[in-house]
Residue frames as qw, qx, qy, qz and C-alpha x, y, z in Angstrom:
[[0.715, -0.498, 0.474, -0.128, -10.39, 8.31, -0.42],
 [0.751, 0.380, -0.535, -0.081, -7.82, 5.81, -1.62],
 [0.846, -0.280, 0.299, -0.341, -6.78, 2.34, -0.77],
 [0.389, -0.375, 0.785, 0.304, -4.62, -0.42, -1.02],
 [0.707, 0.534, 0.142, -0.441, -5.25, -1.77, -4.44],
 [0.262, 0.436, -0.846, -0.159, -2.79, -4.40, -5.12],
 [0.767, -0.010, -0.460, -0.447, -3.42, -7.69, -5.28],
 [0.743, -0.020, -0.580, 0.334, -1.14, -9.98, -2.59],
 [0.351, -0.841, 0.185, -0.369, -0.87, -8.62, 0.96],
 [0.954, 0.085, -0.160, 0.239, 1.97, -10.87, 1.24],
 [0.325, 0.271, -0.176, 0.889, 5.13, -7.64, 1.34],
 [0.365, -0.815, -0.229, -0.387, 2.70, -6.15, 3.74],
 [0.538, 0.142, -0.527, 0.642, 4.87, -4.26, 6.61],
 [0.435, -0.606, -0.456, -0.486, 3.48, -3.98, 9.77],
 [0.326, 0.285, -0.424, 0.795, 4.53, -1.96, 13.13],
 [0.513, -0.706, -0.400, -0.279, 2.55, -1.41, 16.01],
 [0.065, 0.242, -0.485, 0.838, 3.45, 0.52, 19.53],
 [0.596, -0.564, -0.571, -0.030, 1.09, 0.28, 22.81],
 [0.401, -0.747, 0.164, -0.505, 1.00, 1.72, 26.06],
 [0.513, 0.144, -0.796, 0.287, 2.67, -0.26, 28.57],
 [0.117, -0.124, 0.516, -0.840, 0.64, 1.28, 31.42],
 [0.586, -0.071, 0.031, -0.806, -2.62, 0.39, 30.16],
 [0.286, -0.059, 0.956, -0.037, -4.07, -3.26, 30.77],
 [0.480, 0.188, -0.569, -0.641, -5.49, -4.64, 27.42],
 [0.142, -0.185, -0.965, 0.120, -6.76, -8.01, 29.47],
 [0.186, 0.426, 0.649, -0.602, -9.65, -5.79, 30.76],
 [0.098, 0.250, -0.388, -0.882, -10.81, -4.80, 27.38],
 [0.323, 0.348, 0.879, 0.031, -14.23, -5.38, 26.08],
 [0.290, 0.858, 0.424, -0.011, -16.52, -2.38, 24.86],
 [0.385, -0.222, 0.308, 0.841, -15.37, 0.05, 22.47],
 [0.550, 0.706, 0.436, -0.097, -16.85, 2.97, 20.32],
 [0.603, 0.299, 0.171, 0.719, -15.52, 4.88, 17.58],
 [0.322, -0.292, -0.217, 0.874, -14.33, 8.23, 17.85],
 [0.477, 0.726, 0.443, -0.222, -16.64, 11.11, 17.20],
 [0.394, 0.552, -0.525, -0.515, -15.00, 12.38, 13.87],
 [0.153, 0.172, -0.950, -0.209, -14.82, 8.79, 12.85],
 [0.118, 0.428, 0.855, -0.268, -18.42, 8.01, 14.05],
 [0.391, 0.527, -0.109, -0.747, -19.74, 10.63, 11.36],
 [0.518, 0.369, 0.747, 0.195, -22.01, 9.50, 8.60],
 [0.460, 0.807, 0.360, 0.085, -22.33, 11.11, 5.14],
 [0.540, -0.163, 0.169, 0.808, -20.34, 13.41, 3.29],
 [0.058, 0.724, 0.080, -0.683, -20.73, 17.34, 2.55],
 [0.543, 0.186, 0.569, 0.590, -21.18, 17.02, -1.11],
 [0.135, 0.041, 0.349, 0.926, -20.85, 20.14, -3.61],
 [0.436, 0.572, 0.572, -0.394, -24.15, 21.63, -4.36],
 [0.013, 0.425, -0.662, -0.617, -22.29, 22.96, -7.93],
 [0.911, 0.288, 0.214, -0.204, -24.73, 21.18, -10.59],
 [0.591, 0.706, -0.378, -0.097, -21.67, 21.57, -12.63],
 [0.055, -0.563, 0.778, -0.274, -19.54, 19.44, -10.04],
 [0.946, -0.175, 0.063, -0.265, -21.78, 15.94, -10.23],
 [0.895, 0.088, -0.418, 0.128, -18.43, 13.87, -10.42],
 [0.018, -0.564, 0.437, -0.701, -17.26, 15.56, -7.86],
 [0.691, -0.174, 0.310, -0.630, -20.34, 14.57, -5.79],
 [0.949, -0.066, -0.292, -0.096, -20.43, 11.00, -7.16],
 [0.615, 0.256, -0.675, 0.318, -16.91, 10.36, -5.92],
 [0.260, -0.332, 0.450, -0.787, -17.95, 11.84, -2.67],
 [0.803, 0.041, -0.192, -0.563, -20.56, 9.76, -2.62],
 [0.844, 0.151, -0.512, -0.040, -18.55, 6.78, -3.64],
 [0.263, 0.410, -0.573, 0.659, -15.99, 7.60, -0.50],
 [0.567, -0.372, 0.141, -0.721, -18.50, 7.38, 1.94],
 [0.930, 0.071, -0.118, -0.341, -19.86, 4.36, 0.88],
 [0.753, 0.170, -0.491, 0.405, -15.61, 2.84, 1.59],
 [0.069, 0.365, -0.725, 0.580, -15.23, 4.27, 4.62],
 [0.887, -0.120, -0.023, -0.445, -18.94, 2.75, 5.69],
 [0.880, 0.209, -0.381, -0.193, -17.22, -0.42, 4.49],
 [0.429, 0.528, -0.510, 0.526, -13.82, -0.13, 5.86],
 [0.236, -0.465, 0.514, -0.681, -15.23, 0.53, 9.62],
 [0.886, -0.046, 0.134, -0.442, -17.82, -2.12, 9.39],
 [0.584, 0.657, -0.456, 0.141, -14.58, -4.14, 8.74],
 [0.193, 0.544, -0.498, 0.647, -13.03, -3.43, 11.50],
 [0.509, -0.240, 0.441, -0.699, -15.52, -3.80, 13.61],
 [0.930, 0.112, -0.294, -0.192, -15.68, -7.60, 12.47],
 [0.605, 0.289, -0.604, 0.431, -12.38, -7.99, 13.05],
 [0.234, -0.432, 0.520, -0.699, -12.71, -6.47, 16.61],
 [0.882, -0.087, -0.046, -0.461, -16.21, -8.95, 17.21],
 [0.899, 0.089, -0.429, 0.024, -13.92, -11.83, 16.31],
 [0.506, 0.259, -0.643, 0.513, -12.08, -11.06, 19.24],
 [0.377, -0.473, -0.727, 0.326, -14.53, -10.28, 21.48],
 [0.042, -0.242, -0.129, 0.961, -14.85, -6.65, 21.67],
 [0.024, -0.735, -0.638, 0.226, -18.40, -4.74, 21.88],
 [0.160, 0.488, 0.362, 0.778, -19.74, -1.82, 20.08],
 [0.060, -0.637, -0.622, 0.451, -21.20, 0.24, 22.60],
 [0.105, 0.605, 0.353, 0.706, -23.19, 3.42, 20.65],
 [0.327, -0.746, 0.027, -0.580, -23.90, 4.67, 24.19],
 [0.792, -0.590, 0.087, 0.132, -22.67, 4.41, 27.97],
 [0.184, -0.874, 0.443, 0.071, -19.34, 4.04, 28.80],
 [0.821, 0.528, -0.217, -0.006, -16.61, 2.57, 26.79],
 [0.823, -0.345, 0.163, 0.421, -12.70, 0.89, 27.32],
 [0.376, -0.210, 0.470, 0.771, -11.53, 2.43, 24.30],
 [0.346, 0.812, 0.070, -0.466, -12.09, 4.54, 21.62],
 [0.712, 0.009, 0.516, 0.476, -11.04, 3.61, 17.66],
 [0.390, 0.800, 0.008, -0.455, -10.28, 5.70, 14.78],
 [0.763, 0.269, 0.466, 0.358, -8.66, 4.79, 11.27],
 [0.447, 0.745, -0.093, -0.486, -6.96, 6.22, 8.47],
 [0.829, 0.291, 0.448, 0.167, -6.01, 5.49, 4.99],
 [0.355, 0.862, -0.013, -0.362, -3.78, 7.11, 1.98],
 [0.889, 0.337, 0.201, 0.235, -1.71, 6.86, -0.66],
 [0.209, -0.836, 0.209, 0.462, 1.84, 8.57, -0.87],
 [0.643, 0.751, -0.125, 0.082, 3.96, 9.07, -4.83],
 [0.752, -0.446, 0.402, 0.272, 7.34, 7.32, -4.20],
 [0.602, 0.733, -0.317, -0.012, 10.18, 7.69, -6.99],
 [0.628, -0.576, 0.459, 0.253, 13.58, 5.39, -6.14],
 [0.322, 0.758, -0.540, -0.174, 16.69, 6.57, -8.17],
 [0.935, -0.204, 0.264, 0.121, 18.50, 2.65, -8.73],
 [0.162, 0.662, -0.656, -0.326, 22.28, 2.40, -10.42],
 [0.945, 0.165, 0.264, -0.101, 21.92, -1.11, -12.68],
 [0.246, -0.630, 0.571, 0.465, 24.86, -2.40, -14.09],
 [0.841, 0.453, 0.095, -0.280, 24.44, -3.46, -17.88],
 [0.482, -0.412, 0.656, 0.411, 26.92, -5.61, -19.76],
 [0.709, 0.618, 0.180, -0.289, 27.14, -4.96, -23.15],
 [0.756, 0.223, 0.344, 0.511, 29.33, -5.49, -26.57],
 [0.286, 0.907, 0.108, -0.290, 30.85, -3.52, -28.23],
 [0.797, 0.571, -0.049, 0.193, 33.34, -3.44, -31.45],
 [0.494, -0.814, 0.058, 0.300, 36.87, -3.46, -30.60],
 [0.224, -0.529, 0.529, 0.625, 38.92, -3.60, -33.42],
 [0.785, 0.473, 0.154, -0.370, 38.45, -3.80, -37.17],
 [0.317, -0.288, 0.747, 0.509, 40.55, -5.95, -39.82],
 [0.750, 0.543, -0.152, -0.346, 40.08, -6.31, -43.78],
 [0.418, -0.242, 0.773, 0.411, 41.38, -9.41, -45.25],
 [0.742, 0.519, -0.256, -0.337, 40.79, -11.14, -48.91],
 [0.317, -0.345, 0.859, 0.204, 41.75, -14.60, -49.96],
 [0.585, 0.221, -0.343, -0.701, 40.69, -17.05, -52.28],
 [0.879, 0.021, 0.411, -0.240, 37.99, -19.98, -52.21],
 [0.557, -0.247, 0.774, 0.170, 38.59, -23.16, -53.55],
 [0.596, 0.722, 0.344, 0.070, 36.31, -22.59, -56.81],
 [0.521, 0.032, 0.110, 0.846, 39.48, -19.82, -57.37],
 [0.016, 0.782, 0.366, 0.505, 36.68, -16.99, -56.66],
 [0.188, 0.441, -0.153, 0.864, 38.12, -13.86, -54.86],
 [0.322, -0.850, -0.393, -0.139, 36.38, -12.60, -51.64],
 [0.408, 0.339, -0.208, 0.822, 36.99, -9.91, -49.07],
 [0.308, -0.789, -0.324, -0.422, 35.87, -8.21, -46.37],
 [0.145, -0.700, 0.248, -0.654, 35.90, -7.45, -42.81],
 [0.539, -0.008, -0.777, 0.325, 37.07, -8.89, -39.75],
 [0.156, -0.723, 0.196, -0.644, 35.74, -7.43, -36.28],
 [0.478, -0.042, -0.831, 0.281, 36.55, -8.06, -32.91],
 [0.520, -0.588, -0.178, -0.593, 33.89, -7.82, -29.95],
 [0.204, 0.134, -0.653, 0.717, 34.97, -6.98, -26.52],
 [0.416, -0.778, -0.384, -0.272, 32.13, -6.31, -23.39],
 [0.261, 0.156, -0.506, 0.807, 32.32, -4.02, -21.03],
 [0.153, -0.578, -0.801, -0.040, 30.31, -3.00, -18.52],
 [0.124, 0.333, 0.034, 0.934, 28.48, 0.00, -18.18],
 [0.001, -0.287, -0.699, 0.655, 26.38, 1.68, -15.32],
 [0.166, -0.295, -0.696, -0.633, 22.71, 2.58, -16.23],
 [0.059, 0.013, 0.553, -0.831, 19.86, 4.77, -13.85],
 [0.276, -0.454, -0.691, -0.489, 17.06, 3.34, -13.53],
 [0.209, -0.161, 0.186, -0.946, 14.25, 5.52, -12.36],
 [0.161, -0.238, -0.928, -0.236, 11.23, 3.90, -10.40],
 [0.408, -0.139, 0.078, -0.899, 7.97, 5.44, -10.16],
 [0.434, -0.362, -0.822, 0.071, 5.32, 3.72, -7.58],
 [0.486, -0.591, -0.057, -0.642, 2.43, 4.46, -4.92],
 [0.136, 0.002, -0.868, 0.477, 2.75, 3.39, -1.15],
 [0.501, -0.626, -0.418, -0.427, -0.34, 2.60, 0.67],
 [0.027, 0.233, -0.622, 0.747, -0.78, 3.42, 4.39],
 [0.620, -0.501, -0.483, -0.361, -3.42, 2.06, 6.55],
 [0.124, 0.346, -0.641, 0.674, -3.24, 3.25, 10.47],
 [0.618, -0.518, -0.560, -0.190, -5.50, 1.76, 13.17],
 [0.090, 0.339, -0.436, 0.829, -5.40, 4.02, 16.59],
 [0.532, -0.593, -0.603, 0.030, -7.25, 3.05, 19.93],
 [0.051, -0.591, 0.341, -0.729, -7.73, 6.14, 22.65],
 [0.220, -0.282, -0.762, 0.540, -8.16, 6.14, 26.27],
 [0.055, -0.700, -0.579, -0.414, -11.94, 7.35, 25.78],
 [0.383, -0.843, -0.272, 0.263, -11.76, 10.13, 29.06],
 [0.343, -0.720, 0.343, 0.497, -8.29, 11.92, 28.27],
 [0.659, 0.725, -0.148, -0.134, -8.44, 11.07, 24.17],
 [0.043, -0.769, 0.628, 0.113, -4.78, 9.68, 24.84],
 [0.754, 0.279, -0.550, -0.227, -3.40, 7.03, 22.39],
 [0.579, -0.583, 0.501, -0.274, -2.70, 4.22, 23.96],
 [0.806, 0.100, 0.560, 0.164, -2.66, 1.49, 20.80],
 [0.469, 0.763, -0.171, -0.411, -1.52, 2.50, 17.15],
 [0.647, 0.122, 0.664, 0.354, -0.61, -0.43, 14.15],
 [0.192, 0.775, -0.316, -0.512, 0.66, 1.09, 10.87],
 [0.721, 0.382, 0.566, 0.115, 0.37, -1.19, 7.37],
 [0.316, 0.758, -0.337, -0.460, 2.37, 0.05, 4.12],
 [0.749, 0.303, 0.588, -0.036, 2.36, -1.45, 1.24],
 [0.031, 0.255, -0.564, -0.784, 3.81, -1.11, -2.58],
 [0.599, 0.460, 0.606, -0.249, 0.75, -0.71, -4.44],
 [0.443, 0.151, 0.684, 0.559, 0.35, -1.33, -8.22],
 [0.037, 0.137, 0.156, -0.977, -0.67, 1.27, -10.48],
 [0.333, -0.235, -0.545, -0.732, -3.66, 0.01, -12.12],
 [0.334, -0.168, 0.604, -0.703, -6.67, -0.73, -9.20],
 [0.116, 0.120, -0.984, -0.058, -8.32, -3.51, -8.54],
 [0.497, -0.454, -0.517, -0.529, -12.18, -4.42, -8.78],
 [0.307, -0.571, 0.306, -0.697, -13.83, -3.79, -5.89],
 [0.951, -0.261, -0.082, -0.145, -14.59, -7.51, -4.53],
 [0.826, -0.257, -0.228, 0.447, -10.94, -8.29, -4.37],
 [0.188, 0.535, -0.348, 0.746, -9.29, -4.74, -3.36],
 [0.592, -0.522, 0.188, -0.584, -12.22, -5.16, -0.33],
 [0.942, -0.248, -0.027, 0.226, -10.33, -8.90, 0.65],
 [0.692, 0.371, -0.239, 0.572, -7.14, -7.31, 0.43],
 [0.379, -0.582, 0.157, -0.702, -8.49, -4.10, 2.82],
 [0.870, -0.318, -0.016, -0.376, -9.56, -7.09, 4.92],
 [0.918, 0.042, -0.295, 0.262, -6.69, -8.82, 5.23],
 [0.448, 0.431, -0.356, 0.698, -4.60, -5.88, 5.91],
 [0.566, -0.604, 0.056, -0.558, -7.28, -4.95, 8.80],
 [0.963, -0.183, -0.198, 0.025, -7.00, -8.73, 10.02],
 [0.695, 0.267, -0.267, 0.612, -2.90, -8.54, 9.95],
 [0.161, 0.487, -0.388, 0.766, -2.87, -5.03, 11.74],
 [0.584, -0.454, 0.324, -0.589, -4.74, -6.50, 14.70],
 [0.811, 0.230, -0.529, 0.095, -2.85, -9.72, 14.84],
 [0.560, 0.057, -0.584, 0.584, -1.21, -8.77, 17.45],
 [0.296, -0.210, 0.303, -0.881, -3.95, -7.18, 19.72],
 [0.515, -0.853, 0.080, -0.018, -4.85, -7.54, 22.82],
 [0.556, 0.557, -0.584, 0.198, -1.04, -7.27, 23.68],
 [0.898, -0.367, -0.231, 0.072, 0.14, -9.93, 25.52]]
């Protein structure tokens, strides 16, 4: 599993679509879908594959986090977990990470020799010198820079729990940096982007 894992959630761009048919004032109880309401992961049984299994392992243990998130952020707005009975909605998440490359043309101004002269004269002691004169023109010259970078994605999707049919979906991308960030602040940054993509739910 991967995750935002920059630091600032500041360039965070954030899009969201709704039903218009459905009325979000009556909202209150909500579970998660059943793929998304699965615990544990299928890990290798390979002895020879334990980091395999740890990262499994570790992946679990962030999407655990990631829903139990969510499901703060939902609380703070009033909305109910219901593990049984009937429900308004239905939530699922996802999360990934996508290899971006943008080709840029930079213009560079540089020097460069434009003409040479030799002269010679003599100093005032009556001692001889001599050399070279140059002149230095700029021009400017075009110059491709190549930039290599990771996007994050974070999607948040509510169903209509009888007929599975979306009815909410908020979408979060993000330039992310390449080295990742300890896990206390990549999990406030996760948080924030959770917070941000329900900003604008219930819609009014």
């Amino acid at each position: 599993m991967v995750v935002f894992v920059t630091a600032c959630a500041s360039d965070l761009n954030i899009k969201s679509e709704y039903s218009k048919a459905t009325n979000f004032n009556d909202f209150k109880y909500y579970s998660w879908t059943p793929a998304a309401s699965e615990t544990g992961t299928v890990l290798n049984q390979n002895k020879d594959n334990s980091e395999d299994e740890n990262q499994n392992q570790i992946s679990t243990l962030l999407d655990q986090n990631i829903r139990f998130m969510i499901d703060q952020q939902l609380a703070a707005k009033g909305m109910i977990k219901q593990e049984q009975g009937p429900v308004d909605f239905l939530v699922d998440y996802n999360v990934g990470v996508n290899k971006r490359v943008d080709l840029k043309t930079q213009v560079v101004r540089e020097n460069y020799a434009e003409d040479f002269q030799t002269y010679s004269t003599f100093g005032y002691s009556g001692q001889f010198y001599s050399g070279v004169m140059t002149t230095v023109g700029t021009r400017n010259r075009e110059e491709l820079m190549i930039d290599r970078y990771r996007e994050g994605t974070m999607t948040l999707d509510f169903f209509e729990p009888t007929k599975n049919k979306l009815i909410w979906h908020a979408v979060a991308d993000k330039r992310l940096d390449i080295q990742a960030l300890p896990s206390t602040e990549r999990d406030e940054l996760i948080e924030q982007v959770i917070k941000e993509l329900l900003a604008k739910f219930p819609p009014k």
